[in-house]
C-alpha positions as CSV (number, residue, x, y, z in Angstrom):
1,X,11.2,48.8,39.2
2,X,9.4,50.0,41.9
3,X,8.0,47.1,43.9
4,X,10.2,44.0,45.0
5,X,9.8,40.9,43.1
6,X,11.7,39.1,39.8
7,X,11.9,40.6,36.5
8,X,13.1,39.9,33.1
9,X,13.9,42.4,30.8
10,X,14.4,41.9,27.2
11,X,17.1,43.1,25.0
12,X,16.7,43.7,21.4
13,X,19.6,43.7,18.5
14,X,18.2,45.3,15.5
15,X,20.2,46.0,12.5
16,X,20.4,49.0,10.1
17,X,17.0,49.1,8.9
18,X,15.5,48.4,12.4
19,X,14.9,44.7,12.0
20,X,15.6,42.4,15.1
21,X,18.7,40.0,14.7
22,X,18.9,38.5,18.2
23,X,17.3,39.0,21.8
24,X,18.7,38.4,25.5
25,X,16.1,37.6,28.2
26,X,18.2,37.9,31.5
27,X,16.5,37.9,35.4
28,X,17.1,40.2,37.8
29,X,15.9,40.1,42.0
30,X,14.7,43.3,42.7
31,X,14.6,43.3,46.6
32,X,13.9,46.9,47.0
33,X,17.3,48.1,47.8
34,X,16.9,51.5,45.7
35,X,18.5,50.5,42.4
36,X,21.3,48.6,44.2
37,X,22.5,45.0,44.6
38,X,22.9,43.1,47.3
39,X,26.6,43.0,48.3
40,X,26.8,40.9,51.4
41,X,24.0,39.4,54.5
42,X,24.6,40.1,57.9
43,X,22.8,38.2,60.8
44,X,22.2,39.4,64.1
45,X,24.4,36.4,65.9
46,X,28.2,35.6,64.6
47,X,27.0,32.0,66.5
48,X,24.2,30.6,67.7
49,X,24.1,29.2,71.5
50,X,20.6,27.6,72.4
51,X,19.4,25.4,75.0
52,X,17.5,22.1,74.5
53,X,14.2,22.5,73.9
54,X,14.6,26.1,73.8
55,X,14.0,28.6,70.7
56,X,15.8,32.0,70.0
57,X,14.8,34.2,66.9
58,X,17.6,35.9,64.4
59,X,17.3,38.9,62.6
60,X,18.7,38.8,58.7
61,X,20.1,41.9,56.9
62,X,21.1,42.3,53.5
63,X,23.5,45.1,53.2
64,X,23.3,46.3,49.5
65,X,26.0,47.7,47.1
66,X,24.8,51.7,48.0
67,X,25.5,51.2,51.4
68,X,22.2,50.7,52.5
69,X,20.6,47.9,55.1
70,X,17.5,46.3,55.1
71,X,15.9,43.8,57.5
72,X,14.9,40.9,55.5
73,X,14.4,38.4,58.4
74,X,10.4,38.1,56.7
75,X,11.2,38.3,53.0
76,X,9.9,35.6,51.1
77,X,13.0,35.5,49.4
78,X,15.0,33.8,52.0
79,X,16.0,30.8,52.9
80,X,17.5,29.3,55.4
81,X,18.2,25.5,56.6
82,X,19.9,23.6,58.7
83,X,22.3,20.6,57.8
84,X,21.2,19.0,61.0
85,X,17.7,19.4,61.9
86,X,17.8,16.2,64.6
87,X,20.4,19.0,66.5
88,X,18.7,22.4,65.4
89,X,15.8,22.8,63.2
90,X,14.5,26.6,62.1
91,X,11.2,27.7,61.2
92,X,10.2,31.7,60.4
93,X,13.3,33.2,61.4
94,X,13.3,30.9,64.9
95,X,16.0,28.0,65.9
96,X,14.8,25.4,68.3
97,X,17.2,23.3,69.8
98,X,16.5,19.5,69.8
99,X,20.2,17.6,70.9
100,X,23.5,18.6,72.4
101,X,25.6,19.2,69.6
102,X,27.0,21.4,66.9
103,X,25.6,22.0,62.9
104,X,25.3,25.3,60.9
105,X,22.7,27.3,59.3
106,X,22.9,27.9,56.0
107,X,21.3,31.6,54.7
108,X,20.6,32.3,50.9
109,X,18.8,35.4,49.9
110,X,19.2,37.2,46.4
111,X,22.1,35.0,45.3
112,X,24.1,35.8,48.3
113,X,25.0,33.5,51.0
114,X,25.8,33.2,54.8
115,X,26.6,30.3,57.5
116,X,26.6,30.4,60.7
117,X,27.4,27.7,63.5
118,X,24.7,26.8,66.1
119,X,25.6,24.9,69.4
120,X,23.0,23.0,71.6
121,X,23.7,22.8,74.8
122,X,21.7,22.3,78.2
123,X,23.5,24.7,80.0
124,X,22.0,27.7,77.8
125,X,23.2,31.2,78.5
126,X,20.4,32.9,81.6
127,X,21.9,36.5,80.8
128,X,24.4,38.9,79.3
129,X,26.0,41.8,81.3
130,X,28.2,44.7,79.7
131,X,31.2,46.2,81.4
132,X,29.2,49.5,81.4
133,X,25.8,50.7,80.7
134,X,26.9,54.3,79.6
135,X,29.9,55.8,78.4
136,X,31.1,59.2,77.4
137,X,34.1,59.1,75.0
138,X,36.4,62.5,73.4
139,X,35.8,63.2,70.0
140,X,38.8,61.0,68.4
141,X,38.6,58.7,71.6
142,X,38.1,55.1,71.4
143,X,36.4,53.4,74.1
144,X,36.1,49.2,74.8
145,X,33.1,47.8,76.0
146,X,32.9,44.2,77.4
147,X,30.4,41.4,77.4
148,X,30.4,38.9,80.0
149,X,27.8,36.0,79.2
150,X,26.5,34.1,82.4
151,X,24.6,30.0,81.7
152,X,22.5,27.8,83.6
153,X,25.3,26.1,85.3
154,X,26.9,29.2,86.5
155,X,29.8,29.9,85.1
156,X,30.7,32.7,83.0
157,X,32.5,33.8,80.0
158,X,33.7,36.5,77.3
159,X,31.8,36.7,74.6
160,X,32.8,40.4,74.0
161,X,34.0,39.0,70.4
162,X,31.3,36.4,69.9
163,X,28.4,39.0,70.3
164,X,26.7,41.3,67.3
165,X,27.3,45.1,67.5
166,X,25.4,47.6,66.4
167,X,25.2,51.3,66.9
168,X,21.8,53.8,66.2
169,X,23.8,56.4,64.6
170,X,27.6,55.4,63.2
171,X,27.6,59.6,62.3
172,X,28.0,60.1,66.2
173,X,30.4,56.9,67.6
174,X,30.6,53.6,65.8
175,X,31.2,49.8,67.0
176,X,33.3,46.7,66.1
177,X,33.9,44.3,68.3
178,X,32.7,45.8,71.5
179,X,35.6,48.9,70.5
180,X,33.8,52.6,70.3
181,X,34.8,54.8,68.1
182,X,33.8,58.7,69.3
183,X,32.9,60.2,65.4
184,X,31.2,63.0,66.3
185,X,29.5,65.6,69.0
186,X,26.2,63.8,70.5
187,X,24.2,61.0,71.6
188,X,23.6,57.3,70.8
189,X,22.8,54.1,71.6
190,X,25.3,51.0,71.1
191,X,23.1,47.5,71.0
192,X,24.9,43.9,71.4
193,X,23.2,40.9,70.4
194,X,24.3,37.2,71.8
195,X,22.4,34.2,71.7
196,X,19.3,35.5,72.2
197,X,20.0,37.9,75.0
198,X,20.2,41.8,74.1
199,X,21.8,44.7,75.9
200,X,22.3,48.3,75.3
201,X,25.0,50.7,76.4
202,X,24.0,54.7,75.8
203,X,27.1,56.7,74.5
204,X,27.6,60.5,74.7
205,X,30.5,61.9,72.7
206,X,31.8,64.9,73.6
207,X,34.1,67.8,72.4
208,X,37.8,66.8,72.9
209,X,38.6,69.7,75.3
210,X,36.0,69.1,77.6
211,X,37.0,66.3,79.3
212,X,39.6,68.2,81.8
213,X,41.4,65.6,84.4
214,X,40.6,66.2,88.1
215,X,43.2,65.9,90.0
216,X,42.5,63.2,93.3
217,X,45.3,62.7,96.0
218,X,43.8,59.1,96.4
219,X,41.3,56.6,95.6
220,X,38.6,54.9,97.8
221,X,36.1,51.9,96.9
222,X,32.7,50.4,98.2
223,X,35.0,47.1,98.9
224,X,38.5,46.7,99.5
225,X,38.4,42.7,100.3
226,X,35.7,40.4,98.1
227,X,34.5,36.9,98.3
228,X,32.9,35.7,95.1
229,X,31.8,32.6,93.6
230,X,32.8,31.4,90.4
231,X,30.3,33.1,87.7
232,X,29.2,35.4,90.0
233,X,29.5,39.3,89.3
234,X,29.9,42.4,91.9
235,X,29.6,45.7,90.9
236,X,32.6,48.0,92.6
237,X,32.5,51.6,93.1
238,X,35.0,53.7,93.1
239,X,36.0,57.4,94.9
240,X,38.3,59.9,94.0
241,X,39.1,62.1,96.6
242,X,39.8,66.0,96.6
243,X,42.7,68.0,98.5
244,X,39.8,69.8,100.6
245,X,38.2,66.2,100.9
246,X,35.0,66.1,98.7
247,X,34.6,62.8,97.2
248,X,33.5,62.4,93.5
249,X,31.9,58.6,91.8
250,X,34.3,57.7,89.4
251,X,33.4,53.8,88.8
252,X,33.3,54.7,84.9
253,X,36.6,57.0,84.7
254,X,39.0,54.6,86.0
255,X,41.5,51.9,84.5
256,X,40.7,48.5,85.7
257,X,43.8,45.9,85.5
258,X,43.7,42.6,87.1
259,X,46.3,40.4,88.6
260,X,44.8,36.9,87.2
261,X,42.5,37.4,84.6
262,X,41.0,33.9,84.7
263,X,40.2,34.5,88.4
264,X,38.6,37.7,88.1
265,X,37.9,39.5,85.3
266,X,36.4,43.2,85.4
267,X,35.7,46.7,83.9
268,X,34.1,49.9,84.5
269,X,32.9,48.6,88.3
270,X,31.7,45.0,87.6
271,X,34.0,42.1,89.1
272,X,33.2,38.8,87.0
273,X,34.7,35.5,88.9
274,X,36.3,33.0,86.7
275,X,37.9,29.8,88.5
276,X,38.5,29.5,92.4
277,X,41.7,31.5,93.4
278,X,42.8,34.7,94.8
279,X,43.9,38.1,92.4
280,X,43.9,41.5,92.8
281,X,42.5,44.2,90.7
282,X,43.8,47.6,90.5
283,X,42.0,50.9,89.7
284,X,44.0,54.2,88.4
285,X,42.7,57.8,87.7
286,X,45.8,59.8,86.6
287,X,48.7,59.2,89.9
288,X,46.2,57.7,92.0
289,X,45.9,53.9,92.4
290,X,44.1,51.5,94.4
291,X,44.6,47.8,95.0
292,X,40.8,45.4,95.4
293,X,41.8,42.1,96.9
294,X,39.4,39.8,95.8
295,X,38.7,35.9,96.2
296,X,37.2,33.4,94.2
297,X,36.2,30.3,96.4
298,X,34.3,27.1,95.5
299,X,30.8,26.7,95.9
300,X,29.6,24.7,98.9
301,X,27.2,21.8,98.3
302,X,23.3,24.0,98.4
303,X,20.6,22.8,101.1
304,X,17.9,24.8,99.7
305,X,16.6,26.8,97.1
306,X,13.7,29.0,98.0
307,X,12.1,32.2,95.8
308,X,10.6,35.2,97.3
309,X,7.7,35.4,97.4
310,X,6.3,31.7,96.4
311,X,3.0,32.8,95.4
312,X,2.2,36.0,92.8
313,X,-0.9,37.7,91.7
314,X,-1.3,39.9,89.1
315,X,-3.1,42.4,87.1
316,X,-2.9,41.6,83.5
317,X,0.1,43.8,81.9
318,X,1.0,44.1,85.2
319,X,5.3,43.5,86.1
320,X,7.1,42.1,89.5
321,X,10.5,41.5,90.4
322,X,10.6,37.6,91.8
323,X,13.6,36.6,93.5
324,X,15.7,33.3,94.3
325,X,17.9,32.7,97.1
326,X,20.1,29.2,98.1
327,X,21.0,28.2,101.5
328,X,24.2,26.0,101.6
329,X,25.1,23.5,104.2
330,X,26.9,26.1,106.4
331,X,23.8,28.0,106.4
332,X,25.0,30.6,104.1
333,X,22.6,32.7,102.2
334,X,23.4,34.0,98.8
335,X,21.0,35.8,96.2
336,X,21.1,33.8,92.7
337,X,18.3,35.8,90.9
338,X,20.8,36.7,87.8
339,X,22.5,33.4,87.5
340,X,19.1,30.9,88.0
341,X,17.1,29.6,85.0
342,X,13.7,30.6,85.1
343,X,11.0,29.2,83.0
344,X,7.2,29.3,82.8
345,X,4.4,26.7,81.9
346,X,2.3,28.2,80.1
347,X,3.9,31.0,78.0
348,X,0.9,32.5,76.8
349,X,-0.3,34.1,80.4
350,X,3.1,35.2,81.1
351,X,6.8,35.6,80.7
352,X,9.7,35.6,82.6
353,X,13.3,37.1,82.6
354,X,15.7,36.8,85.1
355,X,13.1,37.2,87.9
356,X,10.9,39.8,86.3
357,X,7.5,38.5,85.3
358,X,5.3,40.5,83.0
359,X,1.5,38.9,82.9
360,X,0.0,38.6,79.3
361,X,-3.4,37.2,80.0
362,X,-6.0,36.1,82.8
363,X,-4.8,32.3,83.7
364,X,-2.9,30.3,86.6
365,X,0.5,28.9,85.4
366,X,3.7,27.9,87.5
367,X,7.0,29.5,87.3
368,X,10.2,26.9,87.9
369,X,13.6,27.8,89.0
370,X,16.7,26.2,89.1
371,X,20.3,26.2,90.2
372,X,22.7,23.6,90.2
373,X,20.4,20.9,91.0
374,X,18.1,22.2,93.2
375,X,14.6,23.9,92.1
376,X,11.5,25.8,93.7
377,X,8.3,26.6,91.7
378,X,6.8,29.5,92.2
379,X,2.6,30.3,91.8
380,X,1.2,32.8,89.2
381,X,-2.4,33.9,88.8
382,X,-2.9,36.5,86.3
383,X,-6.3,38.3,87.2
């Protein structure tokens, strides 16, 4: 068996003097998992969290009896449905949302099988932030990263558990759960998958006696007293400082505690706010400490919604940052580029993620942004 595909092989009884007294026909899926069965599938959401009228793709994986993985997301030998199609139907390896409300898909591929839940909602998740973009761990060391998914509506929650883990090279750190485990010397990148939104976090592992503990008589941030709104995220940084007085970045290196962890949740320099309310967060590097008083307060009714700038032109492959701002009633200005929804028209000329446009084709389309009620639309010729 070299190719994938069914087969049927045929065993023979024969008796003494080589004459046949029974056969067996049996069927076996070859998927091409190098001689070995598949044990288990794996998909690359533990849930899926669409918007109405919006589409996210999976991945599929069967994991096979040797160890081995394989992406079978295009196999013809899988099949998945859904037991509500008038919530979430799924075509090719894509579920589109059609109605608020909750079914499952069902996943069957070489005799194994898989569910999975899938929400609709209209307040769809607009991005996903990790506690840290890099980290270097100890051989032996285990490190926890944290995912902090923002939606439409702009509030924010932990879906540190909820997201899909995967690591480059498990021989150098692996991942469960957002927790990395340092294996061995080296270099690798840790990937986590949540309803349709991806980040990465690069890892270095190093030797266990090279990470020495400076010594710091105190700590210093970027911000001792913060004002947030709820869902919104600040990114701290954080000093240690010498006896002679030099100053070192140690955002990355520190403990991060909070008073109230429904107020303000945080780690490795980001600040996440949760529900209106005051809390404090302490950082600690060895006998230093620091205390970050920081405020949640409740958003203000918006006057205005404007983007910057309001008309675009670009070369075709070409890439630009857009950006969206809200005036309230107070005429307070606050930048809500991460936390509004952006959409575009016509798909095919360009696409759009938090801001940054990337033109596909020659065309006009239009760009629409919202947050919390109020929306701008933004003009796009792609040259």
């Amino acid at each position: 068996m070299n190719n994938p595909g069914t087969y049927y092989p045929l065993s023979i009884l024969y008796d003494a003097d080589g004459m046949p007294l029974a056969y067996y026909l049996s069927r076996i899926e070859y998927t091409g998992g190098g001689g070995a069965t598949v044990d288990h599938l794996e998909i690359s959401e533990r849930e899926i969290v669409v918007g109405v009228g919006k589409s996210q793709k999976l991945k599929v994986y069967a994991v096979y009896t040797n160890g081995n993985e394989k992406d079978v997301t295009s196999d013809k030998g899988l099949v998945v449905r859904s037991e509500s199609a008038s919530i979430a139907d799924v075509s090719k390896g894509t579920v589109t949302g059609k109605k608020e409300g909750s079914t499952r898909l069902v996943i069957s591929f070489a005799g194994q099988k898989l569910q999975v839940n899938v929400q609709v909602t209209k307040d769809p998740l607009i991005s996903l932030k990790a506690s840290t973009r890099s980290a270097t761990i100890s051989v032996g060391d285990t490190k926890q990263i944290k995912l902090t998914g923002v939606y439409s509506n702009g509030s924010a929650k932990d879906v540190t558990g909820l997201a899909f883990w995967m690591t480059d090279d498990s021989e150098v750190a692996d991942v469960e759960g957002g927790d990395v485990d340092a294996v061995a010397e080296g270099t690798t990148k840790i990937t986590a998958t949540y309803a349709g939104q991806t980040v990465e976090i690069e890892v270095t592992v190093v030797p266990e006696d090279e990470e020495e503990l400076v010594e710091y008589v105190s700590l210093v941030t970027s911000n001792k007293n913060i004002k947030m709104l709820p869902g919104e995220e600040k990114t701290v940084l954080i000093y240690g400082i010498k006896e002679n007085g030099e100053k070192d970045e140690i955002t990355s290196d520190v403990v991060w505690q909070t008073s109230k962890s429904d107020v303000v949740d945080t780690d490795s320099g980001i600040l996440t706010a949760g529900k209106p309310g005051k809390a404090i967060v302490y950082v600690s590097y060895g006998q230093a400490e620091y205390a970050i008083n920081v405020e949640v307060v409740k958003e203000k009714a918006i006057k205005t919604l404007t983007t910057s700038p309001k008309k675009v032109e670009l070369k075709r492959g070409a890439e630009k940052q857009l950006y969206a701002q809200v005036t309230y009633i107070d005429n307070a200005k606050l930048d809500v580029t991460d936390r509004a929804e952006w959409t575009v028209k016509n798909e095919t000329i360009l696409e759009v993620d938090n801001g940054t446009v990337t033109a596909l084709k020659k065309g006009k389309t239009i760009i629409t942004v919202k947050y919390n009620g109020k929306s701008a639309n933004i003009e796009v010729t792609v040259k």
